[in-house]
N, C-alpha and C positions, 0 to 999 in steps of 0.2 A: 521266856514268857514275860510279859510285859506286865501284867498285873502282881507281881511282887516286887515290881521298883518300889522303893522308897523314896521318894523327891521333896527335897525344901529350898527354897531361895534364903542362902545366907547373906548376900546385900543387895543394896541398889543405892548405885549414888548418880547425882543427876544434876546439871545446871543449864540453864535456858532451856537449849533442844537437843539435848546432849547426852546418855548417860550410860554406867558399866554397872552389869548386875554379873554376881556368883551366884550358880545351884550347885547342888550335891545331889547325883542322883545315886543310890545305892541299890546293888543288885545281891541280895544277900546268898552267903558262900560260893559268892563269886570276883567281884570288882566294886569299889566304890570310884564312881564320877566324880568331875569335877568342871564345871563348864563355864565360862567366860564368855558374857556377850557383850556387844560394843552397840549402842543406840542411834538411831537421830530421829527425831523428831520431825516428821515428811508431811506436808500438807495437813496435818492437826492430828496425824497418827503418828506412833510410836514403828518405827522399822528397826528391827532386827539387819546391820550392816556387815557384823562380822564375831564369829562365831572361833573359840580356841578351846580347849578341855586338853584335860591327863585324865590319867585312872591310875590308882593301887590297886593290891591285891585285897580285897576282904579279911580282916582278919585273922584267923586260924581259931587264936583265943577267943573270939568275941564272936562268933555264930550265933552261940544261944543267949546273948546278949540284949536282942534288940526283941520287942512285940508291937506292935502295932493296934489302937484301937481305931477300927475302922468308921464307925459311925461320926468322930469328932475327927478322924486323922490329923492325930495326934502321936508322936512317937515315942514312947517310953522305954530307955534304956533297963535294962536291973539294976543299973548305979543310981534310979532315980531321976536321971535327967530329964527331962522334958522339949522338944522339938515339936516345932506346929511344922506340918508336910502335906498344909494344903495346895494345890492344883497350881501351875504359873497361872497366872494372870495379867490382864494387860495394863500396861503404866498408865 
């Protein structure tokens, strides 16, 4: 089921028309994603050229770890942490 991914873009780095962005897409008490895309800058858009990811296994320890406030999607850990896990968007 697709609506309890957890998704955040961990970078984007980028020069002229060029650029690699990481997400991390988590599928809780299953797999966390990990996804690699390669950029170029086509006619005054952004294309997506080439695409790489792994996955681990989810946790074991950390299931009831994670909650999600939906209305801000926002990811708050129980250790406190804080992750913004809004939607890709375009460069």
């Amino acid at each position: 089921m697709k609506s309890n991914r957890i998704s955040r873009i961990i970078s984007i780095d980028y020069e002229n028309d060029a650029a690699i962005a990481k997400a991390e897409i988590v599928v809780p008490n299953w797999k966390i994603f990990t996804d690699y895309f390669l950029l170029l800058k086509y006619e005054g858009s952004w294309k997506i050229v080439h695409k790489s990811y792994t996955s681990r296994e989810y946790p074991k320890s950390d299931k009831d770890n994670y909650s999600v406030m939906n209305e801000s999607n926002i990811l708050i850990t129980r250790f406190g942490n804080i992750m913004n896990t809004r939607p890709f968007r375009n460069l």
